[in-house]
N, C-alpha and C positions, 0 to 999 in steps of 0.2 A: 095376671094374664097367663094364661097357657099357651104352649107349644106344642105340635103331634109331629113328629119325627119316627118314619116310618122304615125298617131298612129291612131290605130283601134280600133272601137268598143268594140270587146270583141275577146278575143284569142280563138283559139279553141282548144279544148283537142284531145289529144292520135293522133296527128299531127308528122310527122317527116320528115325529108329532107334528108335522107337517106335510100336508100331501101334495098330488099334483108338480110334481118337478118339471123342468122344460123338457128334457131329453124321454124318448121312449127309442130302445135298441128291437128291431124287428129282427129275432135271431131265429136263424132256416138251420138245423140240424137234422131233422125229421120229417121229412118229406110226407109219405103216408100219415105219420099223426098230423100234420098241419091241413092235409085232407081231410081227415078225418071230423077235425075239429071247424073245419068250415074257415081256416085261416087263408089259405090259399086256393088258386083255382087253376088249372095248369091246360091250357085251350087245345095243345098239340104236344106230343111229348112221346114222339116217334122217333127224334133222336137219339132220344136217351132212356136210361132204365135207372129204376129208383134203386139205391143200394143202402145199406147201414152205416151206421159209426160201428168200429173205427177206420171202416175204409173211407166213408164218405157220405155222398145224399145224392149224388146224379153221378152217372156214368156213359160215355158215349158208346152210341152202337156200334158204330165204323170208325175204326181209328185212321182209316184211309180217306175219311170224309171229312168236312168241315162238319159244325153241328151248331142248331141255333133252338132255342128257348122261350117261351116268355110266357112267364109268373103273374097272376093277378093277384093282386094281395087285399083282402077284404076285410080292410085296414078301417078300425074305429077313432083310433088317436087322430085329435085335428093335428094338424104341423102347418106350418108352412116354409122349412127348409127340410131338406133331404140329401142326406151322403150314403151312397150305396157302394156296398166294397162285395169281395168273397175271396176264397182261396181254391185255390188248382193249381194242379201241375204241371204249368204251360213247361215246355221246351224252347232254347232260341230259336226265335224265329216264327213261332206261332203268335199268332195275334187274337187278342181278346177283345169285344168290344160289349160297356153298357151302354144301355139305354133305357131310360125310364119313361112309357108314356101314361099323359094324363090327356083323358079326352080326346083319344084319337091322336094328340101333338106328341110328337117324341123331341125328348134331351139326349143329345146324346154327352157322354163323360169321356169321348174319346176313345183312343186306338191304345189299347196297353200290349209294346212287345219288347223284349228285354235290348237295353239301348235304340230302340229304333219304337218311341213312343211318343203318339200326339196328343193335347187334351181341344176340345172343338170348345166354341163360342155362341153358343145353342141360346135363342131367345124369342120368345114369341108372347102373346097377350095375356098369356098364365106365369110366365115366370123366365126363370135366365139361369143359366148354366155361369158362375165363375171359376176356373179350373177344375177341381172337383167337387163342386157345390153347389147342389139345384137350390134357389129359394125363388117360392111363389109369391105372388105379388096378391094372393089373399089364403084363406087356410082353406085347406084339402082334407079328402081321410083316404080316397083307393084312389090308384095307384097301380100299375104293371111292370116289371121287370123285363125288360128281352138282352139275351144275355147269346154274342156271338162267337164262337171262336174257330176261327182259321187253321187247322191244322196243317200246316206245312212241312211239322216233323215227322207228321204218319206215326204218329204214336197216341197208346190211350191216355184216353184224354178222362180227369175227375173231377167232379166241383165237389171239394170239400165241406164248405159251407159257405152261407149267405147273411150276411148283415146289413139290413139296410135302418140306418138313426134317421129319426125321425124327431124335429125338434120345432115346440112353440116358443118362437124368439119373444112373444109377448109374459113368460112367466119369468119370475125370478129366480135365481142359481140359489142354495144352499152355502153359504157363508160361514161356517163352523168347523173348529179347531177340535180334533177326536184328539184321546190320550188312550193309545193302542193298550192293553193287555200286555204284550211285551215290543220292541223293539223287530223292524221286521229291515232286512236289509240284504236287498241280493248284490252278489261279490262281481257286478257287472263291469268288463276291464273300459278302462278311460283312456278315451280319446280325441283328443282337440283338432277341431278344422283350423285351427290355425296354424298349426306346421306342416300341413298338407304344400304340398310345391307347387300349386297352382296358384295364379294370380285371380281369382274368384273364389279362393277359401274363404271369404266371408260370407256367402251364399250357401255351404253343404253344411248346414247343421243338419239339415233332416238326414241325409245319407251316410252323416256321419254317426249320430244317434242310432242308427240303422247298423250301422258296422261294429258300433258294439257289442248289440243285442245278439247278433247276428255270431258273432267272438265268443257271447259268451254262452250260447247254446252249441257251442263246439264246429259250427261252419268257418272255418279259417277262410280269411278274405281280406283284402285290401280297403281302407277305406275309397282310394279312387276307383276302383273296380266295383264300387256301389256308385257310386257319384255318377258315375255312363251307364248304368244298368238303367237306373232309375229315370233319367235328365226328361224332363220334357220340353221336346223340340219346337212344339209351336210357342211356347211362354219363354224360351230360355232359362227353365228355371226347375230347380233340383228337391222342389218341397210339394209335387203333388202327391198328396196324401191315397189318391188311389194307387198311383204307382209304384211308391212305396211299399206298402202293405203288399202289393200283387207281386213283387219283386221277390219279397222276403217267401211268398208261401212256393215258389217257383225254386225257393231253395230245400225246401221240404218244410217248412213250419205252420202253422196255422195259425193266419195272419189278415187285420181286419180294423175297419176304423170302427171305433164305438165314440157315445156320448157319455162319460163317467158323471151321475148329477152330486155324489158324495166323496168325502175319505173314507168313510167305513167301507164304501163299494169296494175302491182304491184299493186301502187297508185289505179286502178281501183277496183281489187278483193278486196283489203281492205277497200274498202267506201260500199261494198257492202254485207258484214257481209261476207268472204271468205275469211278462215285461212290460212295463205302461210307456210310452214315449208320449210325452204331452205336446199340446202346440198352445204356447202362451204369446201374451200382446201387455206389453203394459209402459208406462209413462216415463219421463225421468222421476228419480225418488221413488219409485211406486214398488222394486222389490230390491230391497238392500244388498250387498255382497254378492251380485250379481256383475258379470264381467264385462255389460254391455249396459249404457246408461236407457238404453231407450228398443221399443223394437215396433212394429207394425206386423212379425210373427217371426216364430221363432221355436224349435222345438229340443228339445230336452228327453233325456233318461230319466223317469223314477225309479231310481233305484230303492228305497227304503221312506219308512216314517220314527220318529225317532220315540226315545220315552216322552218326551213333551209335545209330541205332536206334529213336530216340525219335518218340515218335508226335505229327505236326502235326496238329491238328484248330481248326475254327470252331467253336465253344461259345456256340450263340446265349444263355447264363446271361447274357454280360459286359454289365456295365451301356451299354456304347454300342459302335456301329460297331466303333470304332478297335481295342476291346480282345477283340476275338473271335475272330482267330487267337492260339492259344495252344500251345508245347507241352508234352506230359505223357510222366512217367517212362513209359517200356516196360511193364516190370514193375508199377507200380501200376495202368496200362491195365489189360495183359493179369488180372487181380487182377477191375477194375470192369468185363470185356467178354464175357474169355474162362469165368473164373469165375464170376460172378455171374450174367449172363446167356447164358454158351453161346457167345458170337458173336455173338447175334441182329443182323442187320443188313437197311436196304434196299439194294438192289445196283438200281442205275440207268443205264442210257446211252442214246446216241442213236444206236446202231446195233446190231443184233445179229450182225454179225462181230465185234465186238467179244470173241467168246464162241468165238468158230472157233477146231477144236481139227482134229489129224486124226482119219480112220476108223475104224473097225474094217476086218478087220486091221490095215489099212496105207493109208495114201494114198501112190499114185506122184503124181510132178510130172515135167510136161514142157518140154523147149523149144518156141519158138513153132512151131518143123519137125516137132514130133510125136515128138522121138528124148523114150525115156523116161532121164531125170535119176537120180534116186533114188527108194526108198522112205521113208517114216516111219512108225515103229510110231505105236500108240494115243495112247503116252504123253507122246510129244515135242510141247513146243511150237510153235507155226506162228504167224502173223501174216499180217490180210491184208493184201494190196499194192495191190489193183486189179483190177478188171475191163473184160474185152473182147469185147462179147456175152455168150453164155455159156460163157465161160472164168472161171475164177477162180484169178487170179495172189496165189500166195501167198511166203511167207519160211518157211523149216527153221529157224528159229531154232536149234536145237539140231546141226546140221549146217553146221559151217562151210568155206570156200572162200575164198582168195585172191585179192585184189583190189587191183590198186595197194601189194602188197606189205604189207596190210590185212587179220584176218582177218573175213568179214563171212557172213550165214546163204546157204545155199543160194538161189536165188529161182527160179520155176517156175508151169505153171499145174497146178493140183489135177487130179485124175479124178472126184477125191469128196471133200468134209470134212464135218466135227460142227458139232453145236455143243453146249459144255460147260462146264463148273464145275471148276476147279481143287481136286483134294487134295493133300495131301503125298504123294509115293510112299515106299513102304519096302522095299520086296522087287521083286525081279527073274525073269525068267523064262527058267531056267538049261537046259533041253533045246530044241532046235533047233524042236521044233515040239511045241504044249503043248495040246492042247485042253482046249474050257469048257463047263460046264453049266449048263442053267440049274436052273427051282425044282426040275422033277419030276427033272432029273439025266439029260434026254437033252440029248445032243451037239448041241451051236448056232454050234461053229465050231470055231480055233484060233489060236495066239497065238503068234509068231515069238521064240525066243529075245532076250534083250537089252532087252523089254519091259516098262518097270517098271508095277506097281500099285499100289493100294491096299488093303490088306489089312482087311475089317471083321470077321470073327469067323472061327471055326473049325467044324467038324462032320466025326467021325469023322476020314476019310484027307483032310480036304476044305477049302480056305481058301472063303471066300464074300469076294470080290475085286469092285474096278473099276477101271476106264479108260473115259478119254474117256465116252461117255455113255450105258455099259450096266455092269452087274450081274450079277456071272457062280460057280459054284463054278468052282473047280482043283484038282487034285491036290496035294496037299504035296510028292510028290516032283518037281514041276515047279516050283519055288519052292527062292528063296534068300533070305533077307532083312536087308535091309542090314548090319544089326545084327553080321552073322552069317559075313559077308565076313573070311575071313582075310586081313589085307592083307599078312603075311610070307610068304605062298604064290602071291603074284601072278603069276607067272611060269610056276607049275605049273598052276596055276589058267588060263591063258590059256590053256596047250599044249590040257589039258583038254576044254577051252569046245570051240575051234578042230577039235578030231579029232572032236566031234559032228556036224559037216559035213561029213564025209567022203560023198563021194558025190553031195551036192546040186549040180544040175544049175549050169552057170556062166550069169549073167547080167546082161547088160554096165545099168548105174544097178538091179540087183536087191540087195537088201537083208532076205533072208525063208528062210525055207524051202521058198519055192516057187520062187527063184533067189536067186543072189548074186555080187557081181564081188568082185575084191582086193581092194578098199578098204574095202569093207564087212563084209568079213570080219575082219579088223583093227579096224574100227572097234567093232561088234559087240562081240566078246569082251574087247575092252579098255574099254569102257562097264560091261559086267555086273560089272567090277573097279575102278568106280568114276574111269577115266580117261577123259576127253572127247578127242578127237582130231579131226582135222577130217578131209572124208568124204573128199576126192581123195587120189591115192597122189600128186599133184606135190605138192600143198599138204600131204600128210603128213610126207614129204619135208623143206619148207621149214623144217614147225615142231618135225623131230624135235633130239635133239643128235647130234652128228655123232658116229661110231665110226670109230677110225682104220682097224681092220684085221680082218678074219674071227676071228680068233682070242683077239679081244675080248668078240665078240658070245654074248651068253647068252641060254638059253630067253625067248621072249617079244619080242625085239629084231627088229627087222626089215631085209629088206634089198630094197633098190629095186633096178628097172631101167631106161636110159633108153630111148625108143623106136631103130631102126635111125640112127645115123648124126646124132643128137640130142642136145640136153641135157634134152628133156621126158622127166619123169618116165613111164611109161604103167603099171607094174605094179610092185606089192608085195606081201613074201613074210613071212610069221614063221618065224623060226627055231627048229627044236624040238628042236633038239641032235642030236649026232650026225653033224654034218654035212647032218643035213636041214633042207627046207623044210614046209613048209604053204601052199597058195596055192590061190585059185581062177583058174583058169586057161582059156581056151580053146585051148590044148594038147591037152587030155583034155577039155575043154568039162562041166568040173566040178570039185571040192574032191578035191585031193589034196595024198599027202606023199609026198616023194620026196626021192632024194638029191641034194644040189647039182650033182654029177658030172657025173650021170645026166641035169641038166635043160640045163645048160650046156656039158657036156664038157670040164671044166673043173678043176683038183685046186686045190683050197683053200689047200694050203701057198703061207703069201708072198701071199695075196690083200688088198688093199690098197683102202681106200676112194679110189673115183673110177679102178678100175684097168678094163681095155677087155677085154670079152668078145666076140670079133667085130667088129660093128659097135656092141656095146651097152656103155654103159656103167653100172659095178655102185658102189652106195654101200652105206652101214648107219646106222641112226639105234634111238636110245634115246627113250622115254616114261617108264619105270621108273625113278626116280632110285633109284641105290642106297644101303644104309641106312648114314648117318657114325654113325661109330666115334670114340664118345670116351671117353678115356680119363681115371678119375677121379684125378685129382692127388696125391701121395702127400705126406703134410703133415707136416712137421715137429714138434719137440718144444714149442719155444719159442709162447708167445702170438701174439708178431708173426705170425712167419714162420705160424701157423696162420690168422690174420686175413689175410692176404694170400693163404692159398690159397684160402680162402672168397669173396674178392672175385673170382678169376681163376675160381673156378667156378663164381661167379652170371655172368660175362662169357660163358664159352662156354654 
C-alpha cells in the first residue's frame, strides 16, 4: 500500500472547509461606499453629513438640535435574529434611541442614556423584541435602521460606526479547537463582582467585564460607576448588551455587539489589541474550573488563547482578585459561546485601525518615492504601521519579503483601506477576473482571481459572498472552494490557473487583472492551491528548495533569473512542461508561454542550476513537496516478528 503525504509551505490563516456559518456581522464604516455598492439606501439625511474614518461615518448638522436617521439595508443574508449596536459620543444626558423596522412595524431596542436607560418589550406578528434582541418568528433579508438621538447636551453629536449581526438560529456553530501560531494574551487587570459592596454583586458581571476593559485601555473608573452607567431600569438588570457597548463608546472607545462564528476570527481580534467580552450559558459539568456551577448567561473577558488552544479568560464569577484569570477547555467554551449563544460578544478598542482591512478591489501600496509596491486583494490581511500626513503606512501581512535574511510582511503606504470584521474564508476566486452583484443583480464591480471569500448562501447559478466590508452575489463558476481543492492535481492545477493570464497586460508591483509582474503571478496561482510564497522573485528564490538541473523540474516549479551581470534575483518563470515557460514579462509587456529556447537562446540539455546565460544567471527552486512513498512492511508469520512490524509502522 501507498501513502501520499503532501506538506506545504506555509498554512494559511482564517481558512475553512465549511461554509455558511450562523452569524453575518453587517459592519457600517463607509457610508458613501456602502452607497455605492448598493448595500444601503438612506431615504432623508438632512440631518446629518457623511464624514470619514477616522472621525467617523455620520455627523450632525445642528448640535443644538436633536437628529434622527433611518438606514435601509439591502440586506441578502436570511436571519431571523437581529442585534443592532453602534458607537457615539453621546454626552450625560443625551439620549439615543434604536429602532429597527420591518414592514412598516417598528422594534424598538429602547432608550440608551448614561444611568437613566430603558430597554421596551416590542412585539407584533413578525417578531419580539427581548432586551436587546430582535428575533423573528420567520427568516427575513431587508430591514431599516432609524436611529434617534436627543441632544440635550448641545454638543456635536458623531456616529462612529454601525453594526448590526444578523444571525440564522437554524445553522450550526463551528465546534473546533485552533493551535494559534503563538500564544496571544492581553494583560487585561482582574476584577471580581464579588467583592463589589453591593448586595446584587452577583448580577454585574457584564459591567464588571466592562470595567476591566475599560481599566485596561487606560479609562480609570470604578467598577460600581459602570454598574449605574449601564443598569437597565425597565429589566432591573445590568447585562444589556446594547447598553453596554453604547456606554463604553461614550467613553471614547469604539464599541459594538458582534457574532464571532470562529477561534481563528477570535485568535484574529485578539493579536490585534481588540478586547472580546463573551456572553456564555452552559450546564452543570458543562465547563470545568469555572467558579459558577451553572448559568442561564453570563459574561466574561477574553483575554488570550493559549499554545494548546485553550481559552484564557477573566471571569469576574471568582470569589476575589487573585482568582479571576482562569483558563477553560476550548471545546467546553466553544459548547457555552459558540453554541449556546452564537458568539454573542462586545468587541472594543481604542482605535479603529484596529479594524483596517484592505479595499475593494485591491489596495496598492507605495514607497515613500511614489514607485507602486504591490497590490492586496480584499481578503488579505494588513496592519497599520503609522501615518504621515495623509498617507497611511501600512504591513501586507500576508505578503512577505526579506529582511535581514528574515521573512517579514511587505510594508508601504495604502491608496485606499477598509475597515472590517474578520470571517473565515472558504472558497477562492479561480478566473482571472470575476465580477459581482449586488441585490437586484446589476454589476458593481470585479474580483481578481486568488481572492478568497466568504461564502453565506446560494441562489440558482449564484454564491451571495463577502470580503472585506461589502456583500456581493458571484457566479459559481468563478468559485472554488477550499473544501474542494485537489491537492494531488497541484501542479496541473497551477499550469491551469497561470494560462488564464495569458495576455494580461505586465505590471511592475501589479497583482490583478488589470496588471501583473512575475512574482505575482507565481504567487497568485500558488495561493489559490493553498501555498503561501513570499511576493518578490529574490525572496522567492531564497525560500524555494534548490533544483539541481532542468531536467528535474516539473510542471508548476519554477525558474529564476539574475539581473545582467548580478547575483539579484529580478525575474521568475513557471514551468509548464515541455520545455516551456509561463512568465509575465516586459519582453512582450505581458503574460506569456513560450519556449525556453526561444526566450534565452538557449537548449536545455545539460542545464544546470546556477549555470550562465549570457550575462544572466539561471536557478530552479521547488514549493511542491513531492508526495513520500511508503511502503507497508511485509510481516511475517511469527508473533514477535509481527509485534515488531507493527512497531516499525507506527514509527514511520
Amino acid at each position: 500500500m501507498i501513502y501520499f503525504v503532501f506538506i506545504f509551505f506555509m498554512n494559511f490563516k482564517l481558512m475553512a472547509e465549511n461554509s455558511y456559518f450562523p452569524s453575518y456581522n453587517f459592519f457600517l464604516t463607509d457610508i458613501n461606499k456602502a452607497i455605492e455598492f448598493s448595500l444601503i439606501k438612506i431615504k432623508d439625511i438632512s440631518n446629518f453629513s457623511v464624514i470619514n474614518q477616522p472621525e467617523g461615518i455620520l455627523k450632525a448638522n445642528d448640535q443644538n438640535k436633536d437628529s434622527e436617521i433611518t438606514i435601509e439595508f439591502n440586506n441578502e443574508f436570511e436571519f431571523n435574529e437581529l442585534i443592532p449596536s453602534l458607537s457615539a459620543n453621546l454626552e450625560q444626558d443625551d439620549i439615543l434611541t434604536i429602532i429597527v423596522i420591518y414592514d412598516d412595524k417598528e422594534f424598538s431596542l429602547g432608550n440608551f442614556s448614561i444611568s437613566n436607560s430603558y430597554s421596551f418589550s416590542t412585539r407584533n406578528s413578525f417578531g419580539e423584541v427581548n432586551v436587546d434582541t430582535l428575533r423573528f418568528y420567520s427568516k427575513i433579508k431587508k430591514f431599516s435602521l432609524k436611529i434617534k438621538i436627543y441632544n440635550n447636551s448641545k454638543t456635536q453629536k458623531i456616529i462612529k460606526l454601525i453594526n448590526v449581526t444578523l444571525t440564522d438560529r437554524d445553522r450550526a456553530p463551528l465546534i473546533k479547537r485552533i493551535i494559534p501560531e503563538k500564544k496571544v494574551d492581553l494583560n487585561i487587570p482582574k476584577i471580581s463582582q464579588m467583592i463589589q459592596q453591593v448586595n446584587y454583586n452577583e448580577d454585574i458581571c457584564s459591567p464588571t467585564s466592562l470595567s476591566m476593559v475599560l481599566n485596561y485601555y487606560g479609562i480609570k473608573t470604578s467598577t460600581l460607576n459602570v454598574v449605574s452607567s449601564v443598569m437597565d431600569k425597565t429589566q432591573n438588570i445590568y447585562g444589556n448588551w446594547l447598553f453596554n457597548t453604547l456606554y463604553a463608546s461614550t467613553r471614547g472607545l469604539y464599541s459594538f455587539i458582534a457574532r464571532i462564528n470562529s477561534y481563528e476570527e477570535l485568535y484574529y481580534y485578539l493579536s490585534r489589541n481588540i478586547s472580546v467580552i463573551a456572553s456564555i450559558t452552559f450546564g452543570p459539568g458543562e465547563l470545568k474550573n469555572s467558579p459558577i456551577k451553572k448559568t442561564a448567561g453570563h459574561l466574561v473577558v477574553i483575554r488570550g488563547i493559549d499554545k494548546k488552544g485553550d481559552i484564557i479568560v477573566n471571569d469576574p464569577a471568582s470569589k476575589d482578585n487573585k482568582g479571576v484569570t482562569r483558563v477553560y477547555d476550548a471545546i467546553e467554551f466553544a459548547n457555552a459561546w459558540f453554541k449556546n449563544k452564537y458568539g454573542t460578544a462586545y468587541l472594543i478598542t481604542d482605535d479603529i485601525n484596529n479594524f483596517i482591512s484592505s479595499a475593494f478591489p485591491y489596495t496598492e501600496i507605495f514607497s515613500k518615492d511614489g514607485e507602486k509596491l504591490t497590490q492586496i486583494t480584499p481578503d488579505e490581511s494588513i496592519s497599520f504601521a503609522g501615518k504621515e500626513g495623509d498617507k497611511i503606512l501600512i504591513k501586507a501581512l500576508a505578503q512577505k519579503i526579506y529582511e535581514k535574511g528574515r521573512p517579514v510582511p511587505y510594508k508601504g503606504y495604502a491608496d485606499k483601506v477598509a475597515f472590517s470584521l474578520k470571517n473565515l474564508l472558504d472558497s477562492f476566486v479561480i478566473n482571472r477576473e470575476a465580477d459581482i452583484y449586488n441585490h437586484k443583480f446589476n454589476k458593481i464591480g470585479s474580483l481578481s482571481m486568488g481572492t478568497a471569500l466568504t461564502l453565506l448562501s446560494e441562489q440558482d447559478n449564484f454564491y451571495l459572498a463577502s470580503v472585506s466590508d461589502i456583500i456581493f452575489y458571484i457566479k459559481k463558476e468563478d468559485i472554488i472552494k477550499i473544501k474542494d481543492i485537489n491537492k494531488k492535481e497541484i501542479r496541473d492545477n497551477i499550469i491551469k490557473l497561470s494560462r488564464k493570464f495569458l495576455g494580461v497586460k505586465y505590471d511592475w508591483g501589479g497583482r490583478s487583472f488589470n496588471g501583473i509582474d512575475c512574482s505575482a503571478l507565481s504567487g497568485l496561482v500558488y495561493k489559490v492551491n493553498l501555498i503561501e510564497i513570499p511576493r518578490n522573485a529574490n525572496d522567492q528564490y531564497i525560500a524555494s528548495k534548490k533544483i539541481k538541473s532542468f531536467k528535474e523540474l516539473k510542471k508548476g516549479d519554477l525558474i529564476f533569473s539574475t539581473k545582467e551581470n548580478s547575483r539579484f534575483i529580478e525575474h521568475v518563470m513557471i514551468y509548464s512542461g515541455d520545455e516551456k515557460i509561463i512568465e509575465a514579462t516586459r519582453d512582450s509587456n505581458n503574460v506569456r508561454e513560450i519556449n525556453f529556447y526561444e526566450k534565452f537562446g538557449k537548449e536545455v540539455s545539460g542545464l544546470k542550476y546556477g549555470d550562465k546565460i549570457g550575462a544572466k544567471t539561471i536557478y530552479f527552486g521547488r514549493f511542491i513537496n513531492e508526495p513520500v512513498e511508503i511502503k507497508k512492511p511485509v510481516l511475517k508469520s511469527t508473533k514477535k516478528s509481527v509485534d515488531k512490524s507493527k512497531k516499525k509502522e507506527r514509527k514511520k
